[in-house]
DRENDO-1510 file (C-alpha; in Angstrom, 1 decimal, always signed):
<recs>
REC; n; res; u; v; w
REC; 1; UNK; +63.6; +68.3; +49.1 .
REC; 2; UNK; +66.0; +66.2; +47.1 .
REC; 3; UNK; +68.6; +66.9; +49.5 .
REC; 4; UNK; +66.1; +65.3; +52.3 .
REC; 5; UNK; +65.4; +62.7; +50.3 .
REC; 6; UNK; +69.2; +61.4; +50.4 .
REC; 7; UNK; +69.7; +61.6; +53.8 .
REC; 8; UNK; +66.7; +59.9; +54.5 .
REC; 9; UNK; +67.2; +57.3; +52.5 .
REC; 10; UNK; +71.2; +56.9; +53.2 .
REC; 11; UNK; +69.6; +57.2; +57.1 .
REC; 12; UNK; +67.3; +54.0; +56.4 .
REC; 13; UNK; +69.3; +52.1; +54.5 .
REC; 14; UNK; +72.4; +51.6; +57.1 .
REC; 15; UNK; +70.0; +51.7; +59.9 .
REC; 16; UNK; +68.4; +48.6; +58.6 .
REC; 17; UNK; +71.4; +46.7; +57.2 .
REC; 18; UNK; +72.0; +45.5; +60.8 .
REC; 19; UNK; +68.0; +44.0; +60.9 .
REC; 20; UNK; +68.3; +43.0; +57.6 .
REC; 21; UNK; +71.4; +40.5; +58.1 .
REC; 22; UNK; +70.5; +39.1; +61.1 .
REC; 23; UNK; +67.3; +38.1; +60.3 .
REC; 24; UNK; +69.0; +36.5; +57.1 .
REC; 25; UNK; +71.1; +34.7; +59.8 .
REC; 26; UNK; +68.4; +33.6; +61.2 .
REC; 27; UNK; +66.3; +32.2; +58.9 .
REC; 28; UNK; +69.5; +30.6; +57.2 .
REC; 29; UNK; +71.2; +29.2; +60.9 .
REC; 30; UNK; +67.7; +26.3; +60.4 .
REC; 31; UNK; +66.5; +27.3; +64.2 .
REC; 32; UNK; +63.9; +27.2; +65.2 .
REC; 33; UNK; +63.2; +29.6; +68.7 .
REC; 34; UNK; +60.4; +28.3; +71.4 .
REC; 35; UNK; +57.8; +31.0; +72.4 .
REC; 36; UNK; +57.6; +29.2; +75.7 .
REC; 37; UNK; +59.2; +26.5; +78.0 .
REC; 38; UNK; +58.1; +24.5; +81.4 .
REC; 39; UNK; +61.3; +26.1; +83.0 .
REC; 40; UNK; +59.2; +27.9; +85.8 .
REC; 41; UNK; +57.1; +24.7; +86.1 .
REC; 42; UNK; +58.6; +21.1; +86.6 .
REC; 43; UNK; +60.9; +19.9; +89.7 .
REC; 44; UNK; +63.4; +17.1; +86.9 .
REC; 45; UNK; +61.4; +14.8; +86.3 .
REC; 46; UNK; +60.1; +12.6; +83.1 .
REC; 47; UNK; +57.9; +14.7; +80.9 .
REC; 48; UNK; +55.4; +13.6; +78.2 .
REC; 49; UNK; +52.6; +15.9; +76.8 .
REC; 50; UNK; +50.1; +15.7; +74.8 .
REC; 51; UNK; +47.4; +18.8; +72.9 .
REC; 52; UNK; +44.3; +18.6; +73.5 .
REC; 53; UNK; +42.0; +20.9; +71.8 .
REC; 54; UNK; +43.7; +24.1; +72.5 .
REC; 55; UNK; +45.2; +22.9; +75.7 .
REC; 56; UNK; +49.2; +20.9; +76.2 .
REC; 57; UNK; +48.6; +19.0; +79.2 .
REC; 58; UNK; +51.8; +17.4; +81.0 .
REC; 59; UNK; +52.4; +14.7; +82.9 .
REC; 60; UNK; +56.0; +14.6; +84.8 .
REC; 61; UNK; +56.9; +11.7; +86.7 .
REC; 62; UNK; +59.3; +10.9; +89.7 .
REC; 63; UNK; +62.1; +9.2; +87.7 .
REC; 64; UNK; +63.2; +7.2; +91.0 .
REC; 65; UNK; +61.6; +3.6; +90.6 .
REC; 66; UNK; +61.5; +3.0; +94.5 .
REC; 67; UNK; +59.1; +6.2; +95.0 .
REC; 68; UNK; +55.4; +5.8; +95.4 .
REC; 69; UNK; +55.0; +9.6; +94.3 .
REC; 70; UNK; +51.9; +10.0; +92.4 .
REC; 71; UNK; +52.3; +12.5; +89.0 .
REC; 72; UNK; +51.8; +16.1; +88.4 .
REC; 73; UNK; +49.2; +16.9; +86.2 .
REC; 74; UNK; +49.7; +20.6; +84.5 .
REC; 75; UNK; +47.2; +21.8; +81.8 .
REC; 76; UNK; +48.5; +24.9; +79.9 .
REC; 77; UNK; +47.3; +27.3; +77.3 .
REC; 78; UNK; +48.6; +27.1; +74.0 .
REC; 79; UNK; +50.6; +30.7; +74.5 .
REC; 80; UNK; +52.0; +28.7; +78.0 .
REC; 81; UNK; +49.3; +29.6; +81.1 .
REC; 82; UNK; +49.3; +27.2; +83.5 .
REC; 83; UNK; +45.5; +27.1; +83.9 .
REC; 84; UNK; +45.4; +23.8; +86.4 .
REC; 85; UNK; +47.9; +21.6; +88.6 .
REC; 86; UNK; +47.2; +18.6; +90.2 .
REC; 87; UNK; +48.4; +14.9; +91.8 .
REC; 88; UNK; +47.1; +12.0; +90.5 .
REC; 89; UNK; +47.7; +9.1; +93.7 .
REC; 90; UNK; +50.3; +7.2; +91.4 .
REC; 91; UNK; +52.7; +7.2; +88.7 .
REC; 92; UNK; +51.1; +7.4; +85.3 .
REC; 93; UNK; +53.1; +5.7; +82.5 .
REC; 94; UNK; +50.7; +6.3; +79.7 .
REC; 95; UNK; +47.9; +8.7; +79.3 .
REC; 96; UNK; +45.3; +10.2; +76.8 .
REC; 97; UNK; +42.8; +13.3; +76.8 .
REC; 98; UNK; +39.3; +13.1; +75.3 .
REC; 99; UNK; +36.4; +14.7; +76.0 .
REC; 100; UNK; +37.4; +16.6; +79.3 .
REC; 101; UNK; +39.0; +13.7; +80.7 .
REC; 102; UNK; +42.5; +12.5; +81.2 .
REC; 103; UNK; +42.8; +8.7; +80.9 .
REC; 104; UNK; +45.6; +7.4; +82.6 .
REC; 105; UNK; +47.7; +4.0; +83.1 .
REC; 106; UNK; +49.1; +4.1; +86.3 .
REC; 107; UNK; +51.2; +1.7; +88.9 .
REC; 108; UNK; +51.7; +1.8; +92.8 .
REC; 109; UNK; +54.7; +0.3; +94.4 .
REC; 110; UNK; +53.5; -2.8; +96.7 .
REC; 111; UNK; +56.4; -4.1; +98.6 .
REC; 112; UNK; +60.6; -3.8; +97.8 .
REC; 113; UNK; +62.6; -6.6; +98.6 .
REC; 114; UNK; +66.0; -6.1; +97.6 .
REC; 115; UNK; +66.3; -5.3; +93.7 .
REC; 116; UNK; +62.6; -6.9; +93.7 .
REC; 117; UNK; +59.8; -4.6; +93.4 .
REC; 118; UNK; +56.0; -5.7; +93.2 .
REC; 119; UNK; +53.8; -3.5; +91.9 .
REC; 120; UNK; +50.1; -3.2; +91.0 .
REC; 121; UNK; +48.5; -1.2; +87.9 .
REC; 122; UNK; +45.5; +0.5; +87.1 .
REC; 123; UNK; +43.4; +2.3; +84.7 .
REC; 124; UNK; +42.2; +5.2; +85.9 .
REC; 125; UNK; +40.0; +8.4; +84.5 .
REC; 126; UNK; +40.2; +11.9; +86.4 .
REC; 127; UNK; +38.3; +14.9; +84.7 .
REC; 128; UNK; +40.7; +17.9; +83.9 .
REC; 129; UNK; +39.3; +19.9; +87.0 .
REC; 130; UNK; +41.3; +17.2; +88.9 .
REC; 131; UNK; +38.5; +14.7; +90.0 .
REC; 132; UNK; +38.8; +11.1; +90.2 .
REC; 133; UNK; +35.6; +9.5; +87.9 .
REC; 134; UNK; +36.7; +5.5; +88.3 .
REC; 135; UNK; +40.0; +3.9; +89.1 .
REC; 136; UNK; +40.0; +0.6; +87.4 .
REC; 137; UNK; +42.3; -2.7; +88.6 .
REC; 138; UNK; +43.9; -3.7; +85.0 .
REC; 139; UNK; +47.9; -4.1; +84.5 .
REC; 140; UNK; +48.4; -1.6; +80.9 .
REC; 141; UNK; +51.8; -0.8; +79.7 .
REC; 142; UNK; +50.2; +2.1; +77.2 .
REC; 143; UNK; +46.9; +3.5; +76.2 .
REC; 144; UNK; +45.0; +5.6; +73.7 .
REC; 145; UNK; +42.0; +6.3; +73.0 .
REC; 146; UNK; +39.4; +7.0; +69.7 .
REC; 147; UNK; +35.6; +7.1; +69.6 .
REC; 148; UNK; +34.5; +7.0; +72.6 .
REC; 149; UNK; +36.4; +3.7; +73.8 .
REC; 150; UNK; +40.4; +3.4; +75.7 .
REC; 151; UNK; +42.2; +0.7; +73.7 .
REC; 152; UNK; +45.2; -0.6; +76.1 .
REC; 153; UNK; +47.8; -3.6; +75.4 .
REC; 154; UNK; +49.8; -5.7; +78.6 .
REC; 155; UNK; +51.7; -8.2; +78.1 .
REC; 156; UNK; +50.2; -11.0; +75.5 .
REC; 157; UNK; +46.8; -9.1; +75.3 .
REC; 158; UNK; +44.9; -5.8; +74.3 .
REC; 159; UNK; +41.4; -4.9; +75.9 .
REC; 160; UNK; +38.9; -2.0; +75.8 .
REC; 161; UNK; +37.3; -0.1; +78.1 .
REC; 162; UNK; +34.7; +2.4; +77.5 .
REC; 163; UNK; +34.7; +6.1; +78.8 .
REC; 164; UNK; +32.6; +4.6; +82.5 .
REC; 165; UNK; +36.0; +2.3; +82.7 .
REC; 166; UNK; +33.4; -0.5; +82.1 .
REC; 167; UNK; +35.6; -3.7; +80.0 .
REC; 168; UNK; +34.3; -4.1; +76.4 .
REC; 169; UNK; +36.4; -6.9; +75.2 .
REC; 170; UNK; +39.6; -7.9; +76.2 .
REC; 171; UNK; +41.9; -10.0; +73.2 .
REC; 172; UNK; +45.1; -12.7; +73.9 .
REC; 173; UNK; +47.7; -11.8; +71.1 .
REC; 174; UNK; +50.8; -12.8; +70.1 .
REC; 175; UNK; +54.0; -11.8; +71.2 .
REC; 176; UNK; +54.5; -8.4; +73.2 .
REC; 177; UNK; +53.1; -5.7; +72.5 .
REC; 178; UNK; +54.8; -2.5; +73.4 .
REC; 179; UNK; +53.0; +0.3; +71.8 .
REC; 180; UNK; +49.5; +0.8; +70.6 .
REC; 181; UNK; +47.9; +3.6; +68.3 .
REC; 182; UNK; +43.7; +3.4; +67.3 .
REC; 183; UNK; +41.2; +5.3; +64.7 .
REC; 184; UNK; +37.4; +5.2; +64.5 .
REC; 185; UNK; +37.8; +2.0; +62.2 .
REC; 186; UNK; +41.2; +0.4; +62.9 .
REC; 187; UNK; +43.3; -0.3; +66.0 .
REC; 188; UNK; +47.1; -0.7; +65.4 .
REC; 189; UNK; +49.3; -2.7; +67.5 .
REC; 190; UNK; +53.2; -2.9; +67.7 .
REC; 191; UNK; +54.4; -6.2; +68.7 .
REC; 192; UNK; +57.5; -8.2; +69.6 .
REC; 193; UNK; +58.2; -11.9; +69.4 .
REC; 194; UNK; +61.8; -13.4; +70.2 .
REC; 195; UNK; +63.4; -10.6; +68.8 .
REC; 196; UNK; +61.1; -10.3; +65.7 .
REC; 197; UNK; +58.9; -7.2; +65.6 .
REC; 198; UNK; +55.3; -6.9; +63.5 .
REC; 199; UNK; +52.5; -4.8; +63.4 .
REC; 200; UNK; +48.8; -6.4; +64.0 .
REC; 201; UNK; +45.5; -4.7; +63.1 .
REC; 202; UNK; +42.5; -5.2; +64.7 .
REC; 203; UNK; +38.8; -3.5; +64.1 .
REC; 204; UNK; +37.3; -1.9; +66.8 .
REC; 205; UNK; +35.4; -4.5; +67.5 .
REC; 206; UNK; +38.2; -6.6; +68.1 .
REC; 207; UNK; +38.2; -8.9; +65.0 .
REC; 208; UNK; +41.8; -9.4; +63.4 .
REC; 209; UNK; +42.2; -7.5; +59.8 .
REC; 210; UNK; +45.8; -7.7; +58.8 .
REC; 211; UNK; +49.4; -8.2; +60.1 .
REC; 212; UNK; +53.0; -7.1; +58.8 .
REC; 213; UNK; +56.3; -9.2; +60.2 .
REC; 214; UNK; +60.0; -8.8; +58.8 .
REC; 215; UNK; +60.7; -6.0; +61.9 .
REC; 216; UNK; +58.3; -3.8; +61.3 .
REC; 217; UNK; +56.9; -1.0; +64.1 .
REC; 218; UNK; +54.0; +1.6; +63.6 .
REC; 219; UNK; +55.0; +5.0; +65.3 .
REC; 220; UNK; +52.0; +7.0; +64.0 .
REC; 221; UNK; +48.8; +7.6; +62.3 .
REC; 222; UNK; +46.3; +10.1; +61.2 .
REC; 223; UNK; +43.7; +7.5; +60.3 .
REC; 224; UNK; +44.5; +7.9; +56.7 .
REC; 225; UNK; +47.8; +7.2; +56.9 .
REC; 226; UNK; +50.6; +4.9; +58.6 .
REC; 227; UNK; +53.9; +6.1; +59.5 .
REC; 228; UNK; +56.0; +2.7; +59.9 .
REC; 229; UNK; +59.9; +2.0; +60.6 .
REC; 230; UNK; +62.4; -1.1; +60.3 .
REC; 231; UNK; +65.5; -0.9; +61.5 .
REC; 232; UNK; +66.7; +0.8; +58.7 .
REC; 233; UNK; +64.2; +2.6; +57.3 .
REC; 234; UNK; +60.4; +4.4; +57.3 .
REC; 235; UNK; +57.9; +4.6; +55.1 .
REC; 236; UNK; +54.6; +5.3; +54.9 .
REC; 237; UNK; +51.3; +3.0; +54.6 .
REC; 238; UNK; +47.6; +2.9; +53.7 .
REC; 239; UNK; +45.7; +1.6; +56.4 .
REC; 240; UNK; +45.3; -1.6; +54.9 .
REC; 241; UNK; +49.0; -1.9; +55.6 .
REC; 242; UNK; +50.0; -1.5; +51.8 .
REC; 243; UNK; +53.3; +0.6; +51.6 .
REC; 244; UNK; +53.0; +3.8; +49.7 .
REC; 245; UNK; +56.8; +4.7; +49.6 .
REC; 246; UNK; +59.7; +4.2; +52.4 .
REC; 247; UNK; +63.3; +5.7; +52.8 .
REC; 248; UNK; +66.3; +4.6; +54.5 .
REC; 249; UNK; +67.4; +5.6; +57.7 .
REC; 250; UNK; +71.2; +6.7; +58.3 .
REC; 251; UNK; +73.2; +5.0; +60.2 .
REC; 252; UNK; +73.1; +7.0; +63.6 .
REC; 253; UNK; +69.5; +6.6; +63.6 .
REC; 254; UNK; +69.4; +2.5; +63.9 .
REC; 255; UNK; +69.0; +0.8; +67.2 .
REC; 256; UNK; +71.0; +1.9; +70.2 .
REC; 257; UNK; +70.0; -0.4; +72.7 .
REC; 258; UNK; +67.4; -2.9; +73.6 .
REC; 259; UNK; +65.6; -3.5; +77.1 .
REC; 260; UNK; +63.9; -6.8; +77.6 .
REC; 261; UNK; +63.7; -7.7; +73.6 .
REC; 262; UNK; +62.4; -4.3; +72.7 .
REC; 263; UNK; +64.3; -1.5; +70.3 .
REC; 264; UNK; +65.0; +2.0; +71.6 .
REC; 265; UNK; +66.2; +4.2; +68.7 .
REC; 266; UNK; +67.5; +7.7; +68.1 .
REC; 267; UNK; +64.9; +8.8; +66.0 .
REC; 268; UNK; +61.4; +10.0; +66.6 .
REC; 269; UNK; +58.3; +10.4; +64.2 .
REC; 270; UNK; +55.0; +12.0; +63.4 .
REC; 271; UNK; +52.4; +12.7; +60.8 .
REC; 272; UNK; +50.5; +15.5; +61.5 .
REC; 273; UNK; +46.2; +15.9; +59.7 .
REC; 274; UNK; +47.3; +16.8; +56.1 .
REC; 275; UNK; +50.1; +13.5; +56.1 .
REC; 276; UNK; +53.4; +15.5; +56.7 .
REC; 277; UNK; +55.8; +13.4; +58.0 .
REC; 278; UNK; +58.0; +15.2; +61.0 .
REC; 279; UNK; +61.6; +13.3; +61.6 .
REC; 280; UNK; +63.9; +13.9; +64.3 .
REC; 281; UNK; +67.1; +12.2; +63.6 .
REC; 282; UNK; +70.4; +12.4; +65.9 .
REC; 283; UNK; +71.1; +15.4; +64.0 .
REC; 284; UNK; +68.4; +16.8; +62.0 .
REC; 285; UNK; +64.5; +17.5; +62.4 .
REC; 286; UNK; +63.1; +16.8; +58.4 .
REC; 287; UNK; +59.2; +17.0; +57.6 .
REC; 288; UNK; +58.5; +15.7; +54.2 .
REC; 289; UNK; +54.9; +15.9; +52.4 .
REC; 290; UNK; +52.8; +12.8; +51.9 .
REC; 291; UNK; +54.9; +11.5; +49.1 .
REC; 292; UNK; +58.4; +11.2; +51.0 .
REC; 293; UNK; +59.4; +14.7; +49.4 .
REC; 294; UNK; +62.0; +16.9; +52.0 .
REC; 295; UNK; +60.1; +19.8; +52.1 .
REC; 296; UNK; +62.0; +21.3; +55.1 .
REC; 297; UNK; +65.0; +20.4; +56.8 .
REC; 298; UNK; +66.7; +22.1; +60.1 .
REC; 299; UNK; +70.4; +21.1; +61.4 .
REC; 300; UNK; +68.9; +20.8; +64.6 .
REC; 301; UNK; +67.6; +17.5; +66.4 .
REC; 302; UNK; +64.3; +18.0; +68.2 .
REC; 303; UNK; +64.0; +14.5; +70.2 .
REC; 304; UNK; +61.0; +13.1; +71.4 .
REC; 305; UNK; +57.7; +15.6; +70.4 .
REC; 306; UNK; +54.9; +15.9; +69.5 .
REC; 307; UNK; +52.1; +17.6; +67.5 .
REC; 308; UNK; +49.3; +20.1; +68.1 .
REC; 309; UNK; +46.0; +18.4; +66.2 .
REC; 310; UNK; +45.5; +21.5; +64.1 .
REC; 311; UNK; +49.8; +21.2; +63.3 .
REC; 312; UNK; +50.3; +24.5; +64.4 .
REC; 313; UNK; +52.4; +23.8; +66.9 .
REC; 314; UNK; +55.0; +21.0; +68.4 .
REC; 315; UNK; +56.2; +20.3; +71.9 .
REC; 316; UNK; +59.8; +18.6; +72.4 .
REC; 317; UNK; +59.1; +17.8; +76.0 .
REC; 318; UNK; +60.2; +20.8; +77.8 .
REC; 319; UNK; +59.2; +23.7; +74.8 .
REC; 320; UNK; +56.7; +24.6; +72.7 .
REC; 321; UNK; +57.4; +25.5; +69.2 .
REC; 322; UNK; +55.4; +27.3; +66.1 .
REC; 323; UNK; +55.5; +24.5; +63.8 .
REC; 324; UNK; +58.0; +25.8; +60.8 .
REC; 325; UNK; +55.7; +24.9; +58.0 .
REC; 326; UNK; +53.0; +27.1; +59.6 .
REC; 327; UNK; +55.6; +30.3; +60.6 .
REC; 328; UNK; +57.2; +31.4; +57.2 .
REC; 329; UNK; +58.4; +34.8; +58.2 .
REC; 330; UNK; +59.8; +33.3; +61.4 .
REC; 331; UNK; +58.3; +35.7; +63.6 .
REC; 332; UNK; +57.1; +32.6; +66.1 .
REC; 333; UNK; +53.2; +33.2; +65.6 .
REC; 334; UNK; +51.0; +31.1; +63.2 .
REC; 335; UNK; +51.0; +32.8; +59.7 .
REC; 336; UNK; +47.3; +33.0; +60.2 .
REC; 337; UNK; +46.9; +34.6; +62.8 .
REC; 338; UNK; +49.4; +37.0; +62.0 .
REC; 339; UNK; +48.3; +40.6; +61.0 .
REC; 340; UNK; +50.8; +40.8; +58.6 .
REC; 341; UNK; +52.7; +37.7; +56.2 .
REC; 342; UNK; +55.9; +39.6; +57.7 .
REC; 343; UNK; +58.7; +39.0; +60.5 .
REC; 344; UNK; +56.9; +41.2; +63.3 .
REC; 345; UNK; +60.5; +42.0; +65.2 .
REC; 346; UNK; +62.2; +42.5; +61.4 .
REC; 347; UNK; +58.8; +44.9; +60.6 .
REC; 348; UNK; +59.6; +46.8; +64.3 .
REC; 349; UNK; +63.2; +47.1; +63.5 .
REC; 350; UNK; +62.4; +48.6; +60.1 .
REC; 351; UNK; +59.6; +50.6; +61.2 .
REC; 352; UNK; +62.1; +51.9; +64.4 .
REC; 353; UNK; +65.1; +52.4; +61.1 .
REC; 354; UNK; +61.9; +54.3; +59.1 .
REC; 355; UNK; +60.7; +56.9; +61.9 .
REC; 356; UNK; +65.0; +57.5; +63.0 .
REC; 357; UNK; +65.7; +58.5; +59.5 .
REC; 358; UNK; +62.6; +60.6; +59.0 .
REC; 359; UNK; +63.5; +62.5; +62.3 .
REC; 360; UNK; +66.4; +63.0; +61.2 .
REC; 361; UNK; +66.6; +64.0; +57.7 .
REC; 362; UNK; +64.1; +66.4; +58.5 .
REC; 363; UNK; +66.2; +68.0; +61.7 .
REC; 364; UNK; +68.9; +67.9; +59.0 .
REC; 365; UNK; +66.5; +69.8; +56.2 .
REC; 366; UNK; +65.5; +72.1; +59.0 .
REC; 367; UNK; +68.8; +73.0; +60.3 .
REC; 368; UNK; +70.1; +73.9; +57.0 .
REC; 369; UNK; +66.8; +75.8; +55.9 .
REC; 370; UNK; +67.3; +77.7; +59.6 .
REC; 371; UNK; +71.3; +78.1; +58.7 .
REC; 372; UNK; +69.9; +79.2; +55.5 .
REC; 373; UNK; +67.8; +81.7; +56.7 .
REC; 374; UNK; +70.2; +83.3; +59.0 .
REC; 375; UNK; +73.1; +84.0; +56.0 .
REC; 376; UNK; +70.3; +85.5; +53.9 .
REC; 377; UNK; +69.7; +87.4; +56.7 .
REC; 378; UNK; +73.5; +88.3; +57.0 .
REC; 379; UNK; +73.4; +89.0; +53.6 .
REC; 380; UNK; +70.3; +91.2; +53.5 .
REC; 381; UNK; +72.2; +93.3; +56.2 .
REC; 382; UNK; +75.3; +94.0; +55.0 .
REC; 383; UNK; +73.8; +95.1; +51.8 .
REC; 384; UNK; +72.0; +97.7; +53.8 .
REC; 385; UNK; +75.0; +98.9; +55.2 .
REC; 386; UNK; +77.0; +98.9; +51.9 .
REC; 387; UNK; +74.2; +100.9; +50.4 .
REC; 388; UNK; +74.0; +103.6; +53.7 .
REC; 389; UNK; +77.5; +103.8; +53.6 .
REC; 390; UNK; +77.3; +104.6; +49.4 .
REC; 391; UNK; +74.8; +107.4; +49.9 .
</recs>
């Protein structure tokens, strides 16, 4: 037995070495694998998606300016089912999903005269089993929507719509704004002005509650929390607009270009329910905790994405990842709904190592009991003979 023993355990142990080193690779290479993609799915055109409830739905967009294609609509499963495609009758260039409905800014192409091209917009509302509910005539460069009402910003104003597309209250502002984010209690508005960039707040109601200036854009909230940049660095904010800490952005992650007074940068930004902070960089993706601590950090740059509302998972624009905080034994399925807190392909492998080794220690143990056998059997013979032959 302690011969069966050593084999077995000499069997297992270089049987899993191989396992056992590459999933230490793995877990120290910082990757991070997708458990699906839109490869099957999309034609090449500009994606943006969004969760909704256990649902990723995807618009993509003909990225040829001169086409009056209207978008594809795709609603998947969280595991990647495509569950429903459709056509909306123009491009959409913003959207939200509430309440079994997909709220969408979109814009038709009127006439094209030379490098000139005259357009009209629209808000419009289709329900996710692809019917139109109200198409309304209103110019909206983005959208969002919270409790029940569709906050969108043009240029010099922001307005509100309610779920029937019915206008609530429409506002002039300052400046332009370019991006807009709202809450139950607070609506949050980027804004630019000559080259100067601030962030107005506004209640639901439409009544102005506070403003921050010195280049200042909100990327995100939780409705507990602000996540803000400048051009050199983020931070986070109450939602009074008081800053609760801020850190500096590296160089490669400043401005790289501007289109008509507005900053595009190399760096994207979320906070997900419980006020982690999720950081792509030009060559990093960080996610700090709610007091700017690095909590996790992957060589790896994830681009634009965004994030499931329980966290659990994060789409880049073409995959869909298990978030890393949420999948500590790297096995790509949330740690809880996994049977067991352990790398499912590393517990196979090991499992596959085990059952190899037990075969085969005991074919070993057997052939040498069987061998075994057979010379005592020998031996039992020839002493029969020896003893016939001494008689």
């Amino acid at each position: 037995m302690k011969r069966w023993v050593k084999i077995f355990l000499g069997s297992f142990i270089l049987l899993s070495l191989i396992p056992l080193m590459g999933y230490y690779d793995y877990t120290k290479s910082q990757a991070y694998e997708p458990i699906w993609s839109l490869d099957k799915f999309t034609t090449g055109g500009f994606i943006r998606g969004k969760f909704y409830d256990d649902k990723l739905v995807v618009a993509e967009t003909n990225l040829s300016i001169f086409s009056n294609e209207g978008s594809i609509i795709m609603i998947f499963s969280e595991r990647g089912e495509l569950l429903k495609r459709f056509k909306t009758k123009f491009k959409v260039y913003s959207f939200a999903v509430a309440d079994n409905t997909l709220f969408v800014s979109e814009s038709k192409i009127l006439s094209i005269e030379g490098s000139k091209i005259r357009t009209q917009s629209f808000v419009s509302a289709y329900s996710l089993d692809r019917k139109l509910l109200w198409r309304q005539n209103i110019s909206t460069f983005a959208l969002t929507y919270s409790n029940g009402r569709i906050f969108g910003i043009d240029k010099g104003k922001i307005f509100v719509l309610n779920t029937n597309g019915n206008l609530v209250w429409k506002k002039r502002i300052e400046g332009n704004p370019y991006a807009v984010l709202s809450c139950e209690k607070l609506i949050i508005v980027s804004t630019e002005n000559m080259r100067r960039y601030g962030v107005v707040a506004f209640s639901p109601s439409g009544n102005f509650l506070w403003k921050l200036e010195n280049d200042v854009s909100a990327l995100d909230t939780n409705c507990h929390h602000i996540l803000m940049r400048g051009s050199n660095w983020y931070g986070l904010f109450d939602m009074n607009g008081n800053e609760l800490w801020v850190r500096e952005v590296s160089l490669r992650n400043q401005v790289i270009f501007k289109k008509d007074g507005i900053s595009f940068y190399n760096f994207y930004a979320h906070i997900d329910k419980n006020g982690n902070v999720y950081l792509s960089e030009a060559d990093s993706f960080t996610i700090l905790d709610t007091n700017g601590k690095v909590i996790a950090r992957y060589n790896k740059p994830i681009g634009y994405f965004q994030i499931s509302q329980d966290g659990k998972l994060i789409f880049d624009g073409y995959h869909v990842f298990v978030n890393p905080l949420y999948d500590k034994d790297h096995d790509k399925i949330p740690d809880d709904e996994d049977i067991l807190p352990v790398n499912n392909e590393l517990l196979y492998q090991l499992s596959l190592a085990f059952g190899i080794s037990f075969i085969f220690a005991s074919l070993y143990e057997w052939r040498r009991k069987k061998e075994g056998r057979k010379a005592h059997e020998k031996y039992l013979r020839l002493k029969r003979e020896l003893d016939k032959r001494s008689l």
